[in-house]
C-alpha positions, 0 to 999 in steps of 0.5 A, a space after each residue: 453546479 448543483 449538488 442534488 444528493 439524496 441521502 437513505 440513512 441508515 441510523 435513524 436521521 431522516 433523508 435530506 437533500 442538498 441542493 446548494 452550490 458546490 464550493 472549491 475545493 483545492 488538492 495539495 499535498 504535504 510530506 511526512 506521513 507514514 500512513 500514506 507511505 510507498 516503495 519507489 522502486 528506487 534503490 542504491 546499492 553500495 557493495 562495491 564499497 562494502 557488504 555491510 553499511 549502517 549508517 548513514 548521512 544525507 546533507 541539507 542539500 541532497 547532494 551529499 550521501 555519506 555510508 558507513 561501514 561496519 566491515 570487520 577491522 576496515 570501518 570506514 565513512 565513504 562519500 557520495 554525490 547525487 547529480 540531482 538532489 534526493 534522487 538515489 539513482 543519480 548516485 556516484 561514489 566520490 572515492 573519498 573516504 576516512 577509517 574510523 576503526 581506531 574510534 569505532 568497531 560498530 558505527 551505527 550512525 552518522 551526522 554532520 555539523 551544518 556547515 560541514 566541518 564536523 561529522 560524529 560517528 555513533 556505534 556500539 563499540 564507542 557506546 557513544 558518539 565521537 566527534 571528528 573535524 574535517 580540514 575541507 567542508 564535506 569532504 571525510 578523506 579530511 577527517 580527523 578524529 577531535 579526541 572528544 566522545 559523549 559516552 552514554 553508559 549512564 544511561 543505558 548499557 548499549 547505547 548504539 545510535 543517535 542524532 543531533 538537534 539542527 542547530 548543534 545544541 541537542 544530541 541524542 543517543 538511542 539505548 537498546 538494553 533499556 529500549 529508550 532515547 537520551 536527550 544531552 544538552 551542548 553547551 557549546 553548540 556542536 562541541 561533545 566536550 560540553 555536552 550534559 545529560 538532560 534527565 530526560 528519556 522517552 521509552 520507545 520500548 512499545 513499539 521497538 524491542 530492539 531500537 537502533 537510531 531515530 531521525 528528527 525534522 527539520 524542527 525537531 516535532 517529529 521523530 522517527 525510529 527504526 530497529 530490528 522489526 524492519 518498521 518505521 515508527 513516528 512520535 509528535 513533539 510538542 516543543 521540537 526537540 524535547 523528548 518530555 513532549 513526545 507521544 507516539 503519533 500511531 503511524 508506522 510503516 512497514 519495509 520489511 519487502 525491501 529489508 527485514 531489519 532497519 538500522 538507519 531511517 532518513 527525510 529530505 528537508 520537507 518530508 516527502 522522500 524517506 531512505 532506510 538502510 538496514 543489516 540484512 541488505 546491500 542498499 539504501 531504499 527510498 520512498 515517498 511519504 506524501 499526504 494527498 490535502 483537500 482544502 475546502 475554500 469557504 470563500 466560494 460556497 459552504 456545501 463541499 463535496 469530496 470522494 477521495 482516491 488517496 488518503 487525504 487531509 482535509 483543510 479548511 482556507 478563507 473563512 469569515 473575518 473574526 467574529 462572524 460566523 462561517 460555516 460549511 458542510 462536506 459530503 465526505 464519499 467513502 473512497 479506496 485507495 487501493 484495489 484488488 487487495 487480497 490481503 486486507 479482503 473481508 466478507 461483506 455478509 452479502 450472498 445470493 443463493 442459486 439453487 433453484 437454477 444450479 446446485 452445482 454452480 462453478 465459475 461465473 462472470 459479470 458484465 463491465 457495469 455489474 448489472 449482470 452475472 452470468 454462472 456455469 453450471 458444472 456439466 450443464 448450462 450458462 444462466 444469466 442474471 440481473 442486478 438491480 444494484 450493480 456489483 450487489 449480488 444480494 439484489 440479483 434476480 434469474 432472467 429466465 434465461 439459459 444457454 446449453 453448450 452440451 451440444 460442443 461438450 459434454 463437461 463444461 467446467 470454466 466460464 469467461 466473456 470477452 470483447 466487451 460481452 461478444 464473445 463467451 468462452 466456455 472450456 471442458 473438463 478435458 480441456 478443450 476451450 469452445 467459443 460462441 457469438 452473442 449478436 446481443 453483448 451479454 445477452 444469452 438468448 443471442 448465443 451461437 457455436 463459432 464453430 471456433 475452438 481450441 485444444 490446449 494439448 499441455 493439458 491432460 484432463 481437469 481444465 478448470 480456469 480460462 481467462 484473456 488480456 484485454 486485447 485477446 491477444 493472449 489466453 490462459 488456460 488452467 489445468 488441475 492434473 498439471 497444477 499449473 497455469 498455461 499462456 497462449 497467443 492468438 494471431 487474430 484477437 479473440 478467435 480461439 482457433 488461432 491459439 498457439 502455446 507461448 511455452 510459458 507456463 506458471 506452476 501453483 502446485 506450492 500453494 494449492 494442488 487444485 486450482 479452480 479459477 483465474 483471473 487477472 488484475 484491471 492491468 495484469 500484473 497481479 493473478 489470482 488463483 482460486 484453490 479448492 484444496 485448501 479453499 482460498 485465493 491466491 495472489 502473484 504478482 507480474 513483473 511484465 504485464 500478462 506474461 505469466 512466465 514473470 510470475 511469483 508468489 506474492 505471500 498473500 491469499 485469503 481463505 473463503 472456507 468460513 462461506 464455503 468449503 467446496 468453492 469453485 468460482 471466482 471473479 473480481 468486479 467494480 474495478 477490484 472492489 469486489 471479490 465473489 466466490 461461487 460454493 458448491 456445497 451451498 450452491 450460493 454466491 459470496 460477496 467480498 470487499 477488496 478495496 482498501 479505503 481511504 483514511 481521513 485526517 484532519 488538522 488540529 484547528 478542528 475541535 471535535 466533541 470529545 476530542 475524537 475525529 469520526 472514522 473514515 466512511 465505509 466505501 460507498 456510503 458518504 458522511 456528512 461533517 460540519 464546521 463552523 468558526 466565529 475567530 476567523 479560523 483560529 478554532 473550528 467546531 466540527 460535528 459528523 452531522 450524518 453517519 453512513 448515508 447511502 
């Protein structure tokens, strides 16, 4: 396949074309990355046990899970199985069990020699760790305390949690007055009794006030630390497990939506599952860390081209033999990893002014390609426009086309289109919903009454927002004297007559008391409000598609009063890239980015100059990198030979 990619650029390169062959590019993945970290949705609770745990162990295997609690006067390490390996809801308790409370009032964390014959319980109260033996491998109802303990109050006054090296010969202690890591070196692997103090620390005082425990891998180059933020934080190590060699990678993870404060952090053996516990919560909470890779095979062609929907790491496979040269070019697109996020949205410092059509300009909508926007006019008619870039607002023109619906009200306030741009829905002031017919989809000219409509009763006056699910089976209707959003059914799709209220409704009144549109996510389990109190947009989040009744505040909104203090229009496009705004009181359109774009690694075999790798492009423009290597892929020289095309 060819690629015939004609680049605008926009600092200065003159345009190329490529039209070389596409090489193959391979997705893979690997684990441990925190950027690309999520919830699973996946959690064990353990307060049948105890309301309180901290640490925690997970075996080599994934089958063995062991807890311990930190209850007042009954510390106790208690033993689980998991049927199927990592997975915490296969989770059973075994009812074996060890008190510890005679060693240690304040366990915070728990490791595991390798063969299973002996578990170190570290806490606050020992200001240690303490070694036990287990007559039987695995299981802690065997355990028995060594009488061997390393105490840490040399080197720091508190020292609460920590970990060993794999192999026994390394263990670690976390201080949480100086807000730094030890590192103790064991003479005889896994004997306490013969550990010495190493003279080496790794302040972790930049990312962590309040540290608790950290976690190695399997060969000890990396760590992670958790404590009282409720974030994960990962450090590089140069040489796995000395702590001389550690550098903060830059990459953390937030969990404080599953628990405000984590005091335990653990990986299964290749990185791609990751499980926290903390203080506040009754549960282990997992997650996934996988990195999307994309590996380009020099083998097959040296153009390559990649529009990433996840984050990614690029990889290169299959140069040349050493002392030949092998190049390739990679035509990086700007891809979104996410939409619809209201949390990261920006301004894209794009408008249209409609002010010659409307200088009251209320709700409006695009057609499915983007190439169209329709805008109501507050008491007055529907205008439709055309764009000449879909979802640009700024390249948008008027058609010269208008549709009055006065004849039906006498105060049109809320805009929407359904059915793939067939049917238009237009609701009054007092609340009424009206329906009209293209014969043309999405185009005006072709509009007429259905002599369909319907009357919500639940609202009084002020109905400012209608929106439907992709079915039209369901409508929404928004009332600013309720506050509130109202849910109806239709017994025959898209017919608004045969409306009837599902007694669900959705008060936003705790966030703003005039709200002014609505509209839905691509799968309705987030709704968004327009506010015209306080001029922002706020998200909820649906735990059953399109049923508002199983709506909450999600805590993210987003203020659109630096463009204008008076909007009252809202819609999403370009699959909830796109955030648009219509104000009054500028009688102009905004346009703002609601994607969250991917981010781009790459391995250390790319040498880039100045030692720094090009930021990721912006959505929808695309980078042009290079590589070459003459050592068979040892090194590569990587150069961003374009910036932003589009």
């Amino acid at each position: 396949m060819a690629n015939n990619k004609d680049f605008k650029v926009k600092n200065g390169i003159q345009p190329t074309v490529y039209h070389e062959g596409l090489g193959t590019v391979t997705s893979g993945s690997v684990g441990y990355s925190l950027s690309s970290a999520s919830y699973d949705s996946v959690s064990y609770s353990f307060v049948s046990q105890s309301s309180f745990m901290n640490g925690f162990f997970l075996d080599s295997t994934g089958t063995r899970l062991y807890l311990a609690s930190r209850d007042s006067g009954t510390e106790t390490v208690y033993q689980y199985s998991l049927s199927t390996a990592y997975d915490l809801t296969t989770v059973s308790y075994t009812a074996n069990s060890v008190d510890v409370s005679s060693v240690e009032s304040f366990p915070r964390a728990l490791y595991f020699k390798d063969d299973g014959t002996k578990m170190y319980v570290f806490g606050s109260d020992g200001d240690g760790v303490s070694q036990y033996s287990l007559t039987t491998a695995w299981d802690v109802s065997t355990a028995s305390y060594d009488s061997v303990s390393l105490v840490g109050t040399s080197q720091d006054s508190d020292p609460i949690g920590g970990t060993f090296s794999s192999d026994g010969t390394k263990v670690y202690l976390v201080g949480n007055t100086n807000d730094s890591v030890y590192q103790y070196s064991l003479s005889t692997a896994w004997d306490l009794s013969t550990a010495s103090y190493d003279s080496i620390s790794l302040s972790v005082s930049s990312q962590e006030a309040t540290p608790f425990t950290i976690h190695f891998n399997s060969s000890g180059s990396r760590m992670y630390l958790v404590g009282s933020s409720g974030v994960v934080y990962k450090y590089n190590l140069s040489t796995g497990y000395n702590l001389s060699t550690a550098t903060y990678a830059s990459e953390s993870f937030n969990i404080t939506s599953q628990e405000s404060s984590a005091t335990n952090v653990w990986f299964n053996a290749d990185e791609t599952k990751m499980y926290i516990i903390g203080e506040t919560g009754d549960a282990i909470y997992q997650y996934s860390t996988v990195l999307t890779t994309n590996t380009l095979d020099l083998s097959t062609g040296s153009v390559f081209e990649i529009t990433p929907t996840s984050d990614i790491q690029i990889n290169l496979s299959n140069p040349a033999d050493s002392g030949t040269v092998s190049q390739a070019t990679l035509l990086l697109d700007g891809g979104a990893v996410s939409s619809y996020d209201l949390a990261n949205a920006a301004y894209d410092s794009v408008s249209f002014s409609v002010v010659s059509q409307s200088t009251d300009p209320v709700s409006f909508v695009f057609n499915n390609a983007g190439t169209k926007f329709f805008l109501l006019q507050i008491n007055g008619s529907v205008y439709q426009y055309s764009l000449s870039t879909a979802w640009d607002v700024s390249t948008a023109s008027y058609d010269s086309v208008s549709f009055d619906p006065t004849t039906q009200m006498t105060n049109p306030y809320a805009l929407e289109f359904a059915n793939a741009g067939s049917k238009m829905y237009i609701q009054d002031y007092y609340g009424p919903v009206y329906e009209y017919t293209l014969s043309t989809a999405y185009d005006l000219s072709t509009a007429s009454y259905s002599s369909n409509s319907y009357d919500p009763t639940e609202i009084s006056t002020q109905g400012y927002g209608v929106t439907f699910n992709p079915d039209g089976t369901k409508f929404y209707a928004l009332s600013a004297t309720e506050d509130a959003v109202f849910q109806y059914t239709l017994s025959t799709a898209y017919n608004i007559s045969t409306a009837s209220y599902d007694s669900k409704s959705l008060s936003v009144a705790s966030q703003d008391t005039i709200p002014y549109e609505i509209r839905f996510n691509d799968d309705g389990t987030s709704l968004f409000v327009l506010g015209l109190a306080n001029d922002t947009v706020y998200q909820y989040n649906l735990t059953t598609a399109y049923d508002i009744s199983t709506a909450s505040y999600a805590s993210i909104s987003f203020s659109v009063t630096s463009q204008d203090d008076d909007p009252r229009g809202m819609t999403f496009g370009n699959n909830g890239t796109k955030l648009y705004i219509s104000g009054r009181t500028t009688d102009t359109i905004y346009q703002y980015s609601t994607a969250t774009p991917a981010t781009i690694t790459y391995p250390s075999t790319l040498e880039w100059p100045s030692g720094t790798a090009p930021t990721s492009p912006a959505i929808g423009e695309t980078d042009v990198l290079t590589f070459s290597t003459t050592d068979g892929g040892t090194t590569y020289q990587a150069v961003q030979a374009i910036d932003g095309a589009s």
